[in-house]
C-alpha positions in Angstrom: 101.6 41.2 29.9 103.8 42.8 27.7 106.4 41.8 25.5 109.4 43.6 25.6 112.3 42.5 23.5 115.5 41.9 25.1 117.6 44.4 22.7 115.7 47.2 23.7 116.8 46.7 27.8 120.1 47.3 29.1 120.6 46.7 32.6 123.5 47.7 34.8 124.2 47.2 38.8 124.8 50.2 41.1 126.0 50.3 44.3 122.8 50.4 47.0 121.9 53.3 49.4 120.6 53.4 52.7 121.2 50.9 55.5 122.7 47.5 55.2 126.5 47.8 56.8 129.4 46.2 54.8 126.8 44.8 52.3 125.8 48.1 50.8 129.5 49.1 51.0 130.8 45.8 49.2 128.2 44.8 46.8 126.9 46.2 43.7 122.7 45.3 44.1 121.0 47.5 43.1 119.4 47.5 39.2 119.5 50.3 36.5 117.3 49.2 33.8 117.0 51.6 30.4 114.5 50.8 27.8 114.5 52.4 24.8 110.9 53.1 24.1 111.0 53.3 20.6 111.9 49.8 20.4 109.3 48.2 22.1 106.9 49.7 18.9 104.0 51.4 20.6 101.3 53.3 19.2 101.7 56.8 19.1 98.4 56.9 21.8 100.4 54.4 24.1 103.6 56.3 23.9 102.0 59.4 25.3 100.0 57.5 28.2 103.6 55.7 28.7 105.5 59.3 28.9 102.7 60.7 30.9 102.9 57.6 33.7 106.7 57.4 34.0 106.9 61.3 34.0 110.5 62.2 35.5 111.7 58.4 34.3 111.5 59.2 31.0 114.5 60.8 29.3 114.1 63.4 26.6 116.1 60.2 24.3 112.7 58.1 24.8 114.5 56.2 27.3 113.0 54.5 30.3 114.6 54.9 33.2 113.6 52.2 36.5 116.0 52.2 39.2 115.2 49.2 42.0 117.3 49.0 45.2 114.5 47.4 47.4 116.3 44.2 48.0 119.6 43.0 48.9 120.2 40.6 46.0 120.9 41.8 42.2 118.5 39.0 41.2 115.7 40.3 43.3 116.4 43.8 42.5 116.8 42.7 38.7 113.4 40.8 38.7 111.4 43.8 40.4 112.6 46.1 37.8 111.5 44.0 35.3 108.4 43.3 37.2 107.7 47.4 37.3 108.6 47.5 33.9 105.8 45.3 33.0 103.4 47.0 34.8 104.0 50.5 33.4 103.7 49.4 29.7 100.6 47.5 30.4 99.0 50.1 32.1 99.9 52.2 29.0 98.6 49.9 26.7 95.3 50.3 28.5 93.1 52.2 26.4 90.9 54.3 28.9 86.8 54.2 27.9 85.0 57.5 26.3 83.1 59.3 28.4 79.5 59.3 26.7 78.4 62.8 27.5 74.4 62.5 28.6 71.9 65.5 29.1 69.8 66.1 31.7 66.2 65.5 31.0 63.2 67.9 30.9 61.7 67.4 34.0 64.7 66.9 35.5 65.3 70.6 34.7 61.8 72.0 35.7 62.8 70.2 39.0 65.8 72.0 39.2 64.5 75.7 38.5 61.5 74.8 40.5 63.9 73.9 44.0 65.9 77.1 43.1 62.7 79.4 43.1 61.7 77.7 46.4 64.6 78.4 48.1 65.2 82.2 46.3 62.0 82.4 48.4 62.4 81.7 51.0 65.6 83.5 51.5 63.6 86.4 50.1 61.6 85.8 53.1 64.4 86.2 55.7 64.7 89.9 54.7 64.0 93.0 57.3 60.4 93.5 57.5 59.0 97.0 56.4 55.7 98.2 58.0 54.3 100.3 55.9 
């Protein structure tokens, strides 16, 4: 799990959307969170898997933008936005494996050109027939 440092979050409550009567109407629930990505002191690599996952959340500032309105309680809403939060940087900080490039081998190759001729034949075959 990551460890992001409290001065680089600020959090403010919105009013919620959708259904929920009075409540929506009343209550402030739902949770803004910004994080300013250059304070949580990524590597370069990690910063562009992290701008490449949260795509339109990311502001051109290097701010992180999480918005979480699922619940009906600021707490809940505050702790799945830290919860998501979470999640993206650690899947950023996820360094994906190298792809080791392999050849085929020799015989594998013969097999290959030998299935192709086969089959070249026999489509040869399927041709009209001349009497000569």
């Amino acid at each position: 799990m990551a460890d992001i440092p409290e001065t680089a979050i600020s959090e403010k409550f919105l009013a919620g959307t959708g259904p929920g009567g009075q409540n929506v109407n009343k209550v402030a629930t739902a949770c803004q969170l910004r994080v300013d990505v250059f304070a949580l002191g990524l590597e370069p690599d990690a910063y562009r898997r992290l701008k490449t996952l949260a795509g339109s959340r990311m502001t051109t500032e290097g701010e992180l933008v999480i918005l979480a309105r699922r619940y009906r309680t600021q707490e809940a809403n505050r702790t799945d936005a830290r919860q998501r939060l979470n999640e993206l940087v650690d899947a950023a900080l996820v360094r994906p494996e190298r792809r080791i490039k392999t050849k085929p081998s020799k015989a594998a190759r013969a097999k290959r050109v030998d299935t192709k001729k086969a089959r070249s034949s026999v489509k040869a075959g399927r041709g009209r027939v001349r009497v000569d």
